[in-house]
PDB file of N, CA, C, O and CB in Angstrom:
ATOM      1  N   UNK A   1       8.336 -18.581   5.338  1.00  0.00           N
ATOM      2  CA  UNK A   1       6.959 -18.253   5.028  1.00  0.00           C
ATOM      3  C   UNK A   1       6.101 -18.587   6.247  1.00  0.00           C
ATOM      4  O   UNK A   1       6.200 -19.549   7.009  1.00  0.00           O
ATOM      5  CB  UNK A   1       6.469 -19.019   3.761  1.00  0.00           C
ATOM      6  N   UNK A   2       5.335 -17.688   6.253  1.00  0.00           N
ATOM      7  CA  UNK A   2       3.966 -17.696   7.820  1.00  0.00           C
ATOM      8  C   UNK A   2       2.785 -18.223   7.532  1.00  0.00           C
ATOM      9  O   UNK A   2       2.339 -17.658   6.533  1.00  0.00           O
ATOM     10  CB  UNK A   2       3.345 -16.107   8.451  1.00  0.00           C
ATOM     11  N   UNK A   3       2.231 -18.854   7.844  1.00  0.00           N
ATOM     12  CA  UNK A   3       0.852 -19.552   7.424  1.00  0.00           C
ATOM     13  C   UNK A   3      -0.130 -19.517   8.575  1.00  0.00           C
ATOM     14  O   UNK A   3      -0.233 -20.394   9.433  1.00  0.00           O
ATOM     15  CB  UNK A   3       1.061 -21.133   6.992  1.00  0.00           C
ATOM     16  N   UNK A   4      -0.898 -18.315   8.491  1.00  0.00           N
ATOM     17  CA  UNK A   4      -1.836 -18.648   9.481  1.00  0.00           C
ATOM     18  C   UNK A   4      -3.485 -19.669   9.090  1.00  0.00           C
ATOM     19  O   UNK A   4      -4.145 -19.697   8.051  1.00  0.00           O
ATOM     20  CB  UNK A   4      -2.142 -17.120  10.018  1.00  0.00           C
ATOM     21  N   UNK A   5      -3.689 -20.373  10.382  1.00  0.00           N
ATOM     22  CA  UNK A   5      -5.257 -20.512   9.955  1.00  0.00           C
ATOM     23  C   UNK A   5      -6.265 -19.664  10.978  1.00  0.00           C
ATOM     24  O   UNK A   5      -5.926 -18.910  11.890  1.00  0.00           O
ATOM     25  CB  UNK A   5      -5.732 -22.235  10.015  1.00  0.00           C
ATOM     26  N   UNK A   6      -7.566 -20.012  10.556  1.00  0.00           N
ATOM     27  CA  UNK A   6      -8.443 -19.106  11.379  1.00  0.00           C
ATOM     28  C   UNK A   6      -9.439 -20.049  11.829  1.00  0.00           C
ATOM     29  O   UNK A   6      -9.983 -20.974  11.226  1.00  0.00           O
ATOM     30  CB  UNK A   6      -9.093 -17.833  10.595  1.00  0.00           C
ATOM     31  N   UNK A   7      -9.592 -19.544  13.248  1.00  0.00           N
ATOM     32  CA  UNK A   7     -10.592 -20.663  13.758  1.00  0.00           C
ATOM     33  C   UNK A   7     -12.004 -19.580  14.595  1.00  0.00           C
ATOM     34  O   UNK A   7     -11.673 -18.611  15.278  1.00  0.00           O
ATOM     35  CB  UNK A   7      -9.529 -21.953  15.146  1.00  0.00           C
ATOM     36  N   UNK A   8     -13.310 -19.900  14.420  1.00  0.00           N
ATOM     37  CA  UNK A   8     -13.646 -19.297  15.303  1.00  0.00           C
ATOM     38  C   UNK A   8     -14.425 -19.784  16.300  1.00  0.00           C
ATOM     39  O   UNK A   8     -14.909 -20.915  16.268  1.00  0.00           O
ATOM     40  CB  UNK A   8     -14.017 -18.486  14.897  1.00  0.00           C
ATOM     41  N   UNK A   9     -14.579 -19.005  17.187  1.00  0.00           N
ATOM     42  CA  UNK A   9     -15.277 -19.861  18.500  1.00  0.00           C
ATOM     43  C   UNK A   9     -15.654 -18.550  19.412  1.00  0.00           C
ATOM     44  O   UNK A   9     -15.078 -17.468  19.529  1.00  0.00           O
ATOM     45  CB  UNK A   9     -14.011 -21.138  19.475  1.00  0.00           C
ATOM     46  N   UNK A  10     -16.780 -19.043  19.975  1.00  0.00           N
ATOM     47  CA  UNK A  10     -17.594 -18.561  21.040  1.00  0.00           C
ATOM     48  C   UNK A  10     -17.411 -18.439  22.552  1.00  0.00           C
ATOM     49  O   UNK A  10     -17.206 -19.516  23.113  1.00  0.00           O
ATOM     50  CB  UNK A  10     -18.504 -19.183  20.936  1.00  0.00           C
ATOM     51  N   UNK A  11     -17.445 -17.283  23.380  1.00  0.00           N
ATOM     52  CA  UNK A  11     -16.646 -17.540  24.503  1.00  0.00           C
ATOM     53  C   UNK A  11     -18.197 -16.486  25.267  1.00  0.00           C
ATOM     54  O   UNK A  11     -18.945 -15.734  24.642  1.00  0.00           O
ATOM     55  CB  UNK A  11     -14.549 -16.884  24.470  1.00  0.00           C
ATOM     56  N   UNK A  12     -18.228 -16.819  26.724  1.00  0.00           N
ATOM     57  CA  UNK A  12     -19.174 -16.555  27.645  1.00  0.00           C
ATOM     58  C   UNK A  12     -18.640 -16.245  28.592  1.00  0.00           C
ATOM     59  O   UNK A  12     -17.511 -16.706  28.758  1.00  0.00           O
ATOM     60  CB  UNK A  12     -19.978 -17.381  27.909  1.00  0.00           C
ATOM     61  N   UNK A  13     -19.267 -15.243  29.728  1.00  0.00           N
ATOM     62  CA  UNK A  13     -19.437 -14.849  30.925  1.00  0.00           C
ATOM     63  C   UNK A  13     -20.193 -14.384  31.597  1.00  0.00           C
ATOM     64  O   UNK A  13     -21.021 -13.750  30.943  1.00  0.00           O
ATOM     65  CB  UNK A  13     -18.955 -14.416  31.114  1.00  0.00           C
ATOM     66  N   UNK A  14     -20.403 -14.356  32.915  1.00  0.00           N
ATOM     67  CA  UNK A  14     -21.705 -13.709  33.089  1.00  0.00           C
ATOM     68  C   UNK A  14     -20.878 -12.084  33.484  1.00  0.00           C
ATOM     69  O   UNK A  14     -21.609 -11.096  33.544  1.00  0.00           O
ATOM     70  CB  UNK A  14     -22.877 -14.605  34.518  1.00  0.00           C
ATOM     71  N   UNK A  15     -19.416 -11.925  33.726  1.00  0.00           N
ATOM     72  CA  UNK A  15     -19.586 -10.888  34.040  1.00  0.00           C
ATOM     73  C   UNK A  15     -19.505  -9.567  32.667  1.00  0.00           C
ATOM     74  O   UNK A  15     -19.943  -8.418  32.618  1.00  0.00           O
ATOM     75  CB  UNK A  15     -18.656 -10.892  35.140  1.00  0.00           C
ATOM     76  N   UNK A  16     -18.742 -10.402  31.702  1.00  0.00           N
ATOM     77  CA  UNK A  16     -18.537  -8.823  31.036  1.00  0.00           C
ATOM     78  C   UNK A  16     -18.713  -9.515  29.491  1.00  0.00           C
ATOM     79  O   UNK A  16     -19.120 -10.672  29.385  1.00  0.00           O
ATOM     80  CB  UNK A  16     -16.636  -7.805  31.414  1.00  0.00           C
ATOM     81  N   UNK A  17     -18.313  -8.568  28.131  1.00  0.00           N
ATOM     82  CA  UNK A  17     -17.901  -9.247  27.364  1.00  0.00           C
ATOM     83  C   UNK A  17     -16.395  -8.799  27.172  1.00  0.00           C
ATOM     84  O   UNK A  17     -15.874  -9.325  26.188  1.00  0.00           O
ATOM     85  CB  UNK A  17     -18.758  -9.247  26.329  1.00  0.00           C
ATOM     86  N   UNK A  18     -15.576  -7.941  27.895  1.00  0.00           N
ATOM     87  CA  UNK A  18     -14.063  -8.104  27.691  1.00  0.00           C
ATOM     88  C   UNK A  18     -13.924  -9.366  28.824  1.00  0.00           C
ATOM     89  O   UNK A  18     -12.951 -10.118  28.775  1.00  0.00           O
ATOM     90  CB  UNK A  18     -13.021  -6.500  28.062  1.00  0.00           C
ATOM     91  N   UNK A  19     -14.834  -9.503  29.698  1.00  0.00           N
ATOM     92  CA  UNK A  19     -14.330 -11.040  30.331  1.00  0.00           C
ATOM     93  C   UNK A  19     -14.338 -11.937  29.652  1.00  0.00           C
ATOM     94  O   UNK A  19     -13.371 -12.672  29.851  1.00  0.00           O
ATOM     95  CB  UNK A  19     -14.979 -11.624  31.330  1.00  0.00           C
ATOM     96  N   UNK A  20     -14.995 -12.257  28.902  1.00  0.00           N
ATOM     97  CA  UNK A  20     -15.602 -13.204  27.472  1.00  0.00           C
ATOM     98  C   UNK A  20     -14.777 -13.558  26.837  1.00  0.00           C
ATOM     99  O   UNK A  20     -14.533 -14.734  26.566  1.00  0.00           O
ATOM    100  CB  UNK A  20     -16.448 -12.638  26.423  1.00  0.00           C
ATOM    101  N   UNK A  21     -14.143 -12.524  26.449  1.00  0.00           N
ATOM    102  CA  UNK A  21     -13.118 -12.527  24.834  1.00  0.00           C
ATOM    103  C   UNK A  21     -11.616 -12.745  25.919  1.00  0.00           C
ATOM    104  O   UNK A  21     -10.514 -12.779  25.370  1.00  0.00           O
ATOM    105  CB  UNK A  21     -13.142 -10.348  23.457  1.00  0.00           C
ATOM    106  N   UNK A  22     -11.699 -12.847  27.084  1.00  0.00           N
ATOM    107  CA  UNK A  22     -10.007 -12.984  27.627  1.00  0.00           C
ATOM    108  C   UNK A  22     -10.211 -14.684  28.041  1.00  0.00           C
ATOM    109  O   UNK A  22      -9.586 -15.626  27.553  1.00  0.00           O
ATOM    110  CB  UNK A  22      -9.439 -11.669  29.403  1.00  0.00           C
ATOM    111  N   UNK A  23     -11.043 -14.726  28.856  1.00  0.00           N
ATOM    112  CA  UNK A  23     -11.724 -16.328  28.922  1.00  0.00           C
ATOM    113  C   UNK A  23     -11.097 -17.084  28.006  1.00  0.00           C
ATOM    114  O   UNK A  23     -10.088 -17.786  27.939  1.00  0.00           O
ATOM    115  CB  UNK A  23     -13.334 -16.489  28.569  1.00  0.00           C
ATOM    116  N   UNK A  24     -12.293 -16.618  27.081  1.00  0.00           N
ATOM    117  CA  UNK A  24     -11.950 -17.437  25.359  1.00  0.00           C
ATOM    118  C   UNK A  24     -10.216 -17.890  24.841  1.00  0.00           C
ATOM    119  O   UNK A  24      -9.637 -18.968  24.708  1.00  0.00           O
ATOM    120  CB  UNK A  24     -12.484 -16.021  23.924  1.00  0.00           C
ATOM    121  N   UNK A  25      -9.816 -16.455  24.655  1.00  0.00           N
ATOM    122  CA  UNK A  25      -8.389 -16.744  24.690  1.00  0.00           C
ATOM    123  C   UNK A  25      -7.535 -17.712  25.242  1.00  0.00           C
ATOM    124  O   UNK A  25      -6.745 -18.484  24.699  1.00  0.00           O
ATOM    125  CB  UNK A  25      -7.967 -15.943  25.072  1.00  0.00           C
ATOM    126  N   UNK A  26      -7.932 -17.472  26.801  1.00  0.00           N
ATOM    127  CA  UNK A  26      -7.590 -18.198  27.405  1.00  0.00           C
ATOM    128  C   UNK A  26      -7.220 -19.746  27.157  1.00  0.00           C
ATOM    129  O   UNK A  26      -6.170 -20.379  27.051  1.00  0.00           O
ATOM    130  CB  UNK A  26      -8.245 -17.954  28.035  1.00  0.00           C
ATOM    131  N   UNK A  27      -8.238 -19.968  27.126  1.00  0.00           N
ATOM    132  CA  UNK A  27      -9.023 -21.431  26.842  1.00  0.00           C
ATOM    133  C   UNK A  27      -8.834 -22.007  25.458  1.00  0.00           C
ATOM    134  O   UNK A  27      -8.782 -23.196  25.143  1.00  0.00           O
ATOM    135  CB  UNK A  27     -10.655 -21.286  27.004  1.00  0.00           C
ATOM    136  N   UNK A  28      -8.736 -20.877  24.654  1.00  0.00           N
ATOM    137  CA  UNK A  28      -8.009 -21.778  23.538  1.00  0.00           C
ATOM    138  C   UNK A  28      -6.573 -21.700  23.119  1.00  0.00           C
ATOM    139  O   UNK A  28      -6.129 -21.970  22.004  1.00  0.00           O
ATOM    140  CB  UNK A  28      -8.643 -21.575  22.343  1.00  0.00           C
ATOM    141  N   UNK A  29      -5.789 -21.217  24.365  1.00  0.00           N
ATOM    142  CA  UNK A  29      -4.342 -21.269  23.898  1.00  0.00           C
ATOM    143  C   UNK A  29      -3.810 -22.524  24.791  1.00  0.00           C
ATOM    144  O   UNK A  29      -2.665 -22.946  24.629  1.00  0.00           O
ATOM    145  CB  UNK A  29      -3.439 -19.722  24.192  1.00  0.00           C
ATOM    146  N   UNK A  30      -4.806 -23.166  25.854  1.00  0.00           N
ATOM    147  CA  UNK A  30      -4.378 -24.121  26.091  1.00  0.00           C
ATOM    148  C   UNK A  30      -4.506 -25.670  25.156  1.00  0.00           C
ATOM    149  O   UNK A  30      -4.038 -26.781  25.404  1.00  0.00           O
ATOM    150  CB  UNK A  30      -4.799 -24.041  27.189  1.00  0.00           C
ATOM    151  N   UNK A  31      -5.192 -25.267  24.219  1.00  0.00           N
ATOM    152  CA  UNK A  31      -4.939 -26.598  23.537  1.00  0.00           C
ATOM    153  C   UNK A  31      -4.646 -25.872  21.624  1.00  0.00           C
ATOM    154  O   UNK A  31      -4.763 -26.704  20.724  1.00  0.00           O
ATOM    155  CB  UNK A  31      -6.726 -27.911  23.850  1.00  0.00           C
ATOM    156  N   UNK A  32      -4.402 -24.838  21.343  1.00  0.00           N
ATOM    157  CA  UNK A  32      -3.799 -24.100  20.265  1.00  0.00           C
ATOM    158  C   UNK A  32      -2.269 -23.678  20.750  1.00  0.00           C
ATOM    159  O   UNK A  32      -1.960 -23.174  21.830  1.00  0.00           O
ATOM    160  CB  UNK A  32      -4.758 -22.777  19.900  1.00  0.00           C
ATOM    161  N   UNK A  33      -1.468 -24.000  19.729  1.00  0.00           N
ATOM    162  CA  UNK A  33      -0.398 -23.280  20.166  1.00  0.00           C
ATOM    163  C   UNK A  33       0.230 -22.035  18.954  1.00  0.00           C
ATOM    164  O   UNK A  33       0.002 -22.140  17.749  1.00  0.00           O
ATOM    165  CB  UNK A  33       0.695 -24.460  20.555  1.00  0.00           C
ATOM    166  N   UNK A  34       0.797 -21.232  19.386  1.00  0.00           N
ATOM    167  CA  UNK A  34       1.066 -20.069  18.417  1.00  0.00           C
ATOM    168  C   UNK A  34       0.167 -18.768  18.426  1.00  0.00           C
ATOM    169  O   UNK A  34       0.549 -17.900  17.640  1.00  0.00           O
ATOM    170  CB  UNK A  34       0.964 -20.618  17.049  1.00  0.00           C
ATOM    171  N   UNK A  35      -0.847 -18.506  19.100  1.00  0.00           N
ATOM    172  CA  UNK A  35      -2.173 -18.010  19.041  1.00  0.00           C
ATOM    173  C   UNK A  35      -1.274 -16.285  18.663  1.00  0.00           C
ATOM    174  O   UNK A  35      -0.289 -15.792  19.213  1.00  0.00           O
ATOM    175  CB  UNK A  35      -3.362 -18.338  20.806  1.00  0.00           C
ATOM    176  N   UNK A  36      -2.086 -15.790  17.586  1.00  0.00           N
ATOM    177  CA  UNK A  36      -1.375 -14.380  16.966  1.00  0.00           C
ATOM    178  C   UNK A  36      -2.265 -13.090  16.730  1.00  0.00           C
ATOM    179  O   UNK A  36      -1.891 -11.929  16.564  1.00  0.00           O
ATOM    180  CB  UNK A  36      -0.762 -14.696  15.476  1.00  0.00           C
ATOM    181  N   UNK A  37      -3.908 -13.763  16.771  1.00  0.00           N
ATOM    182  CA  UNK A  37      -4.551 -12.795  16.420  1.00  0.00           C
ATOM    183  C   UNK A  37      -6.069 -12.551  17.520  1.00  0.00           C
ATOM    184  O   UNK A  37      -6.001 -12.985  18.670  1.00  0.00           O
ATOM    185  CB  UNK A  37      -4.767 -13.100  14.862  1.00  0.00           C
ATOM    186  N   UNK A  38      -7.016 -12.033  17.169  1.00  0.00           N
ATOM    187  CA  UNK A  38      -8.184 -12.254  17.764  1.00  0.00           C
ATOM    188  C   UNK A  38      -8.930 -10.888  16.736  1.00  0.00           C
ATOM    189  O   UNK A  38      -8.505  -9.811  16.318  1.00  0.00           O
ATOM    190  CB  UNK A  38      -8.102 -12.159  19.683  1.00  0.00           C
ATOM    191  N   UNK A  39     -10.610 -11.847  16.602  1.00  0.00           N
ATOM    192  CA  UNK A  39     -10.942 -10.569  15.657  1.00  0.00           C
ATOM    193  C   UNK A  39     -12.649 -10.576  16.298  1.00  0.00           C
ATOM    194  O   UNK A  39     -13.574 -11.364  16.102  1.00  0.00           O
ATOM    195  CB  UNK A  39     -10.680 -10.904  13.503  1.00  0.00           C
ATOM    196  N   UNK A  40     -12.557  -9.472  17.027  1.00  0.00           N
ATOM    197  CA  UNK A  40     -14.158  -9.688  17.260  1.00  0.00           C
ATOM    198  C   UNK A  40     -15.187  -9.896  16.076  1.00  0.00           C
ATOM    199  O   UNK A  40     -15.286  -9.114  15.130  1.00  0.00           O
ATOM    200  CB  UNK A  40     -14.689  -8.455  17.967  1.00  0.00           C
ATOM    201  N   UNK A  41     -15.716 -10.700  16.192  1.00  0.00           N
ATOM    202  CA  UNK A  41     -16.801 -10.745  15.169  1.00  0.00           C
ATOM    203  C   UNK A  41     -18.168 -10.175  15.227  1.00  0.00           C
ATOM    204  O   UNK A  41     -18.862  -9.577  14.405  1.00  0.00           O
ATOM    205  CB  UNK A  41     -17.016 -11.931  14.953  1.00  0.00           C
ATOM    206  N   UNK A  42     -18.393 -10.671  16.859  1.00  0.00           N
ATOM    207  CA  UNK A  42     -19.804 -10.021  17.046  1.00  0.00           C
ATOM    208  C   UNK A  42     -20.088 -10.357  19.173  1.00  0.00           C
ATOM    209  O   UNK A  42     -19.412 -11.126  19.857  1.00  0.00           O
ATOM    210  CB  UNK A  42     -21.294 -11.188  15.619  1.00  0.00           C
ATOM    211  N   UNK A  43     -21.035  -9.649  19.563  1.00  0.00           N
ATOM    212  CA  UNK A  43     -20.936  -9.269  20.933  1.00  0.00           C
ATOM    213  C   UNK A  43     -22.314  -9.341  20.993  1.00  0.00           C
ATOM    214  O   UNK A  43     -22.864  -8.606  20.172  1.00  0.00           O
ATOM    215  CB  UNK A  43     -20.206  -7.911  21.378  1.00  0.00           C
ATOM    216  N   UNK A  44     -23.243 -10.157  21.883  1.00  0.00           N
ATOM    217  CA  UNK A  44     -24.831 -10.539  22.230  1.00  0.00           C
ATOM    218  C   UNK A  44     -24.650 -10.633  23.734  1.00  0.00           C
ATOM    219  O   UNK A  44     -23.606 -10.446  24.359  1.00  0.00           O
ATOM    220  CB  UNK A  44     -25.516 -12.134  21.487  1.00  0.00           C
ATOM    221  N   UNK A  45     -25.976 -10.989  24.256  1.00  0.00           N
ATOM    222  CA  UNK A  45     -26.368 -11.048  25.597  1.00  0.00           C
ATOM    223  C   UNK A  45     -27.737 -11.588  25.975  1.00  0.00           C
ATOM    224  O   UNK A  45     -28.838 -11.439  25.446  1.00  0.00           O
ATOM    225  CB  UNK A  45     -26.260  -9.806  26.078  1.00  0.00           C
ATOM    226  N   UNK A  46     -27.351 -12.243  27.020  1.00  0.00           N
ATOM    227  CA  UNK A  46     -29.012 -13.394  27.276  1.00  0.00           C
ATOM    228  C   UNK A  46     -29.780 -12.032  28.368  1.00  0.00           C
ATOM    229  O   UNK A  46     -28.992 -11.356  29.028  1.00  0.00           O
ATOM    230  CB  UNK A  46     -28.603 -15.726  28.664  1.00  0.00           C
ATOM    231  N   UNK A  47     -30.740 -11.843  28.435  1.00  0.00           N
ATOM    232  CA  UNK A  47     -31.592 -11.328  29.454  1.00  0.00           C
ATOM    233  C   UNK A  47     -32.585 -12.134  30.105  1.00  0.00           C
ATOM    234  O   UNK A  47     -33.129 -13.098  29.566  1.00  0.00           O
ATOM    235  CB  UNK A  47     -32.214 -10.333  28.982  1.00  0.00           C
ATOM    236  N   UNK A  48     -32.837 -11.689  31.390  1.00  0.00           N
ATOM    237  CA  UNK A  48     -33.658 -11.966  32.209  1.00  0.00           C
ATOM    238  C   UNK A  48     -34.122 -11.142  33.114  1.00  0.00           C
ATOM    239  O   UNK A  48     -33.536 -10.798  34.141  1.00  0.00           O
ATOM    240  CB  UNK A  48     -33.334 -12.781  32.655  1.00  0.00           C
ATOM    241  N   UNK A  49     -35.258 -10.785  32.725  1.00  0.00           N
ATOM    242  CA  UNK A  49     -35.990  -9.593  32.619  1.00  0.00           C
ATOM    243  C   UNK A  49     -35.162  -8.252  32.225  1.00  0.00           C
ATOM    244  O   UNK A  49     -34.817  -7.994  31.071  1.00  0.00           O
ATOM    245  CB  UNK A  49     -36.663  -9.422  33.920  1.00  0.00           C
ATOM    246  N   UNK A  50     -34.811  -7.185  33.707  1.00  0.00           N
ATOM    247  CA  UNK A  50     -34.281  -5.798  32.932  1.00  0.00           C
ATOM    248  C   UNK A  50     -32.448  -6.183  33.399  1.00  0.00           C
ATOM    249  O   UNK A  50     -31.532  -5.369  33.279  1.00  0.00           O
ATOM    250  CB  UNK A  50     -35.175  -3.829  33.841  1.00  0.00           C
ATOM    251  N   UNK A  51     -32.314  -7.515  33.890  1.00  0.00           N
ATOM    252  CA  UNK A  51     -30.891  -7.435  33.531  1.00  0.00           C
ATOM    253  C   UNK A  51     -30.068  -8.653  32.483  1.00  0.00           C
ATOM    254  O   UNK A  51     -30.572  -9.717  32.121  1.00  0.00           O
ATOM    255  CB  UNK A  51     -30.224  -7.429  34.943  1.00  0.00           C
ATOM    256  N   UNK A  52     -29.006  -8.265  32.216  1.00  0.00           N
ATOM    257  CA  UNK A  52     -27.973  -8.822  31.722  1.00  0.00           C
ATOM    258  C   UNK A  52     -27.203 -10.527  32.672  1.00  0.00           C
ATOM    259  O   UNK A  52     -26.795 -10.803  33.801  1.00  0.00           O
ATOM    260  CB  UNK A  52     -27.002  -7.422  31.704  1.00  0.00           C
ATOM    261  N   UNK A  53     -27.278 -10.829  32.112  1.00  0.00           N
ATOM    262  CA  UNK A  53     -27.298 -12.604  32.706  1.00  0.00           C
ATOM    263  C   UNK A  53     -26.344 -13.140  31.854  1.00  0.00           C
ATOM    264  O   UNK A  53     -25.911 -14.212  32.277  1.00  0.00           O
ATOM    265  CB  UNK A  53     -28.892 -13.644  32.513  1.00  0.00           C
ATOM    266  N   UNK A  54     -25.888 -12.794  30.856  1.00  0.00           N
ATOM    267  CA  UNK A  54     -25.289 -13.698  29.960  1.00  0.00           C
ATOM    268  C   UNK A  54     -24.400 -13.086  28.878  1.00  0.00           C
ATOM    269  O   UNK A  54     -24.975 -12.860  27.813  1.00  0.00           O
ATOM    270  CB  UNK A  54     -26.320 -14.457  29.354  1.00  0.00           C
ATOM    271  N   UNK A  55     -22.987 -12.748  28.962  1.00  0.00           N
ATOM    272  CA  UNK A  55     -22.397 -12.024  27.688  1.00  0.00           C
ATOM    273  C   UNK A  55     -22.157 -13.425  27.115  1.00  0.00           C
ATOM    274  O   UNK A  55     -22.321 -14.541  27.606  1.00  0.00           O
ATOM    275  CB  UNK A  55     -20.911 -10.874  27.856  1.00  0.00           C
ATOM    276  N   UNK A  56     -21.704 -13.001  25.886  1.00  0.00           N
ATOM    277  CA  UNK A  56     -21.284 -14.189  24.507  1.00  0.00           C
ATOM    278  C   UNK A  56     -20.198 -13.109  23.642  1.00  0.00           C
ATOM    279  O   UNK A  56     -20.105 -11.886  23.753  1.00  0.00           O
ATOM    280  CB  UNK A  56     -23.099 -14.786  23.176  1.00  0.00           C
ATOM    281  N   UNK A  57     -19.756 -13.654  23.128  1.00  0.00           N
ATOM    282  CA  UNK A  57     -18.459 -13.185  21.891  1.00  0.00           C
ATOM    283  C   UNK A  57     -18.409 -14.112  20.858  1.00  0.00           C
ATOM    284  O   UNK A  57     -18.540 -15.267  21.261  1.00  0.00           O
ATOM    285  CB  UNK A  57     -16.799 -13.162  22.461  1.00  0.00           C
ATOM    286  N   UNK A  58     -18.269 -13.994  19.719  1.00  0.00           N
ATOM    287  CA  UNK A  58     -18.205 -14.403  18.584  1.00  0.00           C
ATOM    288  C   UNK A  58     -16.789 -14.052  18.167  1.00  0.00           C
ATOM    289  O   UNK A  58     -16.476 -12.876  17.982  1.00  0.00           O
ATOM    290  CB  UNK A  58     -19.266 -13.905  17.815  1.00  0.00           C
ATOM    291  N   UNK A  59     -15.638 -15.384  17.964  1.00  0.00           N
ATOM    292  CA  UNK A  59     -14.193 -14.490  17.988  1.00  0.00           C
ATOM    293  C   UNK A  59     -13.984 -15.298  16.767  1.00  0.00           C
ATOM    294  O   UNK A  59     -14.661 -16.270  16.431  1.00  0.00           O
ATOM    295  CB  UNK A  59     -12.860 -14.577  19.451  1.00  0.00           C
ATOM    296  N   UNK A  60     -12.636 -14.624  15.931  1.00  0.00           N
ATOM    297  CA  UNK A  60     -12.158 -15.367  14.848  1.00  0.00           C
ATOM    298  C   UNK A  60     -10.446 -15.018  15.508  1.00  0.00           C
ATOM    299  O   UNK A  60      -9.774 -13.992  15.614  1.00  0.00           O
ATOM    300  CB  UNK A  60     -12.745 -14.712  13.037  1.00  0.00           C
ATOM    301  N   UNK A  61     -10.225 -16.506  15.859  1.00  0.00           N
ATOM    302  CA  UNK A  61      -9.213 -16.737  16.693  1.00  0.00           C
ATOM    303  C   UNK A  61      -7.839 -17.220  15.582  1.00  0.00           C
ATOM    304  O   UNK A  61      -7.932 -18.354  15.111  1.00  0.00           O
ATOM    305  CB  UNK A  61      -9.765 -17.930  17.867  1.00  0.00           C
ATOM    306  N   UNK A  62      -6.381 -16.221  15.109  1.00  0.00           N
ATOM    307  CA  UNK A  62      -5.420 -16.765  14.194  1.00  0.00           C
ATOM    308  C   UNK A  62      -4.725 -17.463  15.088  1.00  0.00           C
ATOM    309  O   UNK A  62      -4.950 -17.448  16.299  1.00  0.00           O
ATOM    310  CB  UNK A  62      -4.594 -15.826  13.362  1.00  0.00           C
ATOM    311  N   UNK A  63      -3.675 -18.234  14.413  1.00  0.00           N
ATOM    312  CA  UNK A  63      -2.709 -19.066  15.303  1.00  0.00           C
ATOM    313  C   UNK A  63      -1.797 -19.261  14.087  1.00  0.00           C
ATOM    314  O   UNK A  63      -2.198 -19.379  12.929  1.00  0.00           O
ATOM    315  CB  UNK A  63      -3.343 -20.590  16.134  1.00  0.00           C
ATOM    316  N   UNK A  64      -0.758 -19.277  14.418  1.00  0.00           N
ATOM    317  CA  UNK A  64       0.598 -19.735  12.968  1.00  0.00           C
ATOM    318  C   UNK A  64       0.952 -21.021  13.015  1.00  0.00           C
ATOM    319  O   UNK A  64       1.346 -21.570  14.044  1.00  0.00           O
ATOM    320  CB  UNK A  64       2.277 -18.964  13.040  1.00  0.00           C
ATOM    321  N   UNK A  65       0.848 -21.516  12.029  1.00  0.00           N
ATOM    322  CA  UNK A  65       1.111 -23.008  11.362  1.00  0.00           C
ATOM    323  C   UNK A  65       2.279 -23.547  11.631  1.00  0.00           C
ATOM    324  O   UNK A  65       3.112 -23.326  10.753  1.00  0.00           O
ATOM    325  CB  UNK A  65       1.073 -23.069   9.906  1.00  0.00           C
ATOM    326  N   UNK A  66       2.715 -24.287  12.685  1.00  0.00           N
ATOM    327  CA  UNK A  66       4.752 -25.039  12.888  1.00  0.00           C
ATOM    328  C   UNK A  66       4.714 -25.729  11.346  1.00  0.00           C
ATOM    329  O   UNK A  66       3.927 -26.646  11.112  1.00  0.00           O
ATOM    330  CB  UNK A  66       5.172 -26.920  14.673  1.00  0.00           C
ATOM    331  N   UNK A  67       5.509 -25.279  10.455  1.00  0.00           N
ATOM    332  CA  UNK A  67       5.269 -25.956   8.842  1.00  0.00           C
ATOM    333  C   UNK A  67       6.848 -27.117   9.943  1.00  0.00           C
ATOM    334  O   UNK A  67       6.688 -28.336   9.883  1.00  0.00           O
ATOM    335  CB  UNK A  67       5.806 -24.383   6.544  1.00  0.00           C
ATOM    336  N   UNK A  68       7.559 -26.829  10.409  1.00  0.00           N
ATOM    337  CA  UNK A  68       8.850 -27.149  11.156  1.00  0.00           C
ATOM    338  C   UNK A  68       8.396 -28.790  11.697  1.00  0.00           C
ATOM    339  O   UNK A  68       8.973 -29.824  11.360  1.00  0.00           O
ATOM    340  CB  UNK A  68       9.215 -25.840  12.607  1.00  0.00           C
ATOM    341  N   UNK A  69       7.396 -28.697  12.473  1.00  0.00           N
ATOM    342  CA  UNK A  69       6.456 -30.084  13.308  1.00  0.00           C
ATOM    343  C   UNK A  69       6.657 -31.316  12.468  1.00  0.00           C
ATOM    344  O   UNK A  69       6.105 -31.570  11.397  1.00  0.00           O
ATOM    345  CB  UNK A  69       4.535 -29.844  13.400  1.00  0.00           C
ATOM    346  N   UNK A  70       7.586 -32.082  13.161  1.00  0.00           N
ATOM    347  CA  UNK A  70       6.904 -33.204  12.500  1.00  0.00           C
ATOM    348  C   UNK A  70       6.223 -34.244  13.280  1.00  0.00           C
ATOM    349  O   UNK A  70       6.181 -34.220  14.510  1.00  0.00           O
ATOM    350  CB  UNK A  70       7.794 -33.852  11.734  1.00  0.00           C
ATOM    351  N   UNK A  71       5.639 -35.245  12.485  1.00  0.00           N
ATOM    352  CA  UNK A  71       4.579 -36.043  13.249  1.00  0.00           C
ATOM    353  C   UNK A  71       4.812 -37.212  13.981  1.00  0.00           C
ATOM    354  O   UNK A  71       5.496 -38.043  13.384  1.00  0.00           O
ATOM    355  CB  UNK A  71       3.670 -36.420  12.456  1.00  0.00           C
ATOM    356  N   UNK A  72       4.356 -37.573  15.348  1.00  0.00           N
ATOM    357  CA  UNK A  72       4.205 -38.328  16.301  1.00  0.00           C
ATOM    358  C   UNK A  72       4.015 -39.571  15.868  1.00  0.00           C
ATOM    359  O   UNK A  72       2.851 -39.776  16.211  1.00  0.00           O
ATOM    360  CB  UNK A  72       3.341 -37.941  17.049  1.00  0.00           C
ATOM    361  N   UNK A  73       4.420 -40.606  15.302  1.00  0.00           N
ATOM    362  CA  UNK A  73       3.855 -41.820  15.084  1.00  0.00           C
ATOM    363  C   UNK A  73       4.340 -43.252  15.676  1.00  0.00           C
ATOM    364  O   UNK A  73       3.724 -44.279  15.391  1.00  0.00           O
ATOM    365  CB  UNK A  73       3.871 -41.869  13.826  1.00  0.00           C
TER     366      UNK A  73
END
């Protein structure tokens, strides 16, 4: 049996928002392990004046559960 959970989290760049959402990934498979899914949620941007300064991503990040793990004590 597969057990995923769902986590979500926010990822930034100034250059893009597919830079954003690979970043993000990035960054949370170094301290997630199993990482299986990615679900955009939502895509914004900071301005300053007529340009773009700031992408953001809103991700709902899966990862599968080691039910196998046991604990460190």
């Amino acid at each position: 049996m597969e057990i995923e959970k769902h986590l979500q989290i926010t990822g930034n760049s100034k250059t893009s928002w597919k830079d954003a959402i690979v970043k993000a990934v990035e960054e949370a498979s170094k301290t997630i392990d199993y990482l299986s899914k990615v679900k955009i949620l939502s895509q914004y941007a900071k301005i300053n004046g007529d340009k773009i300064v700031d992408y953001y991503v809103d991700l709902d990040i899966s990862f599968i559960l080691d039910l196998d793990r046991k604990d460190e004590q």
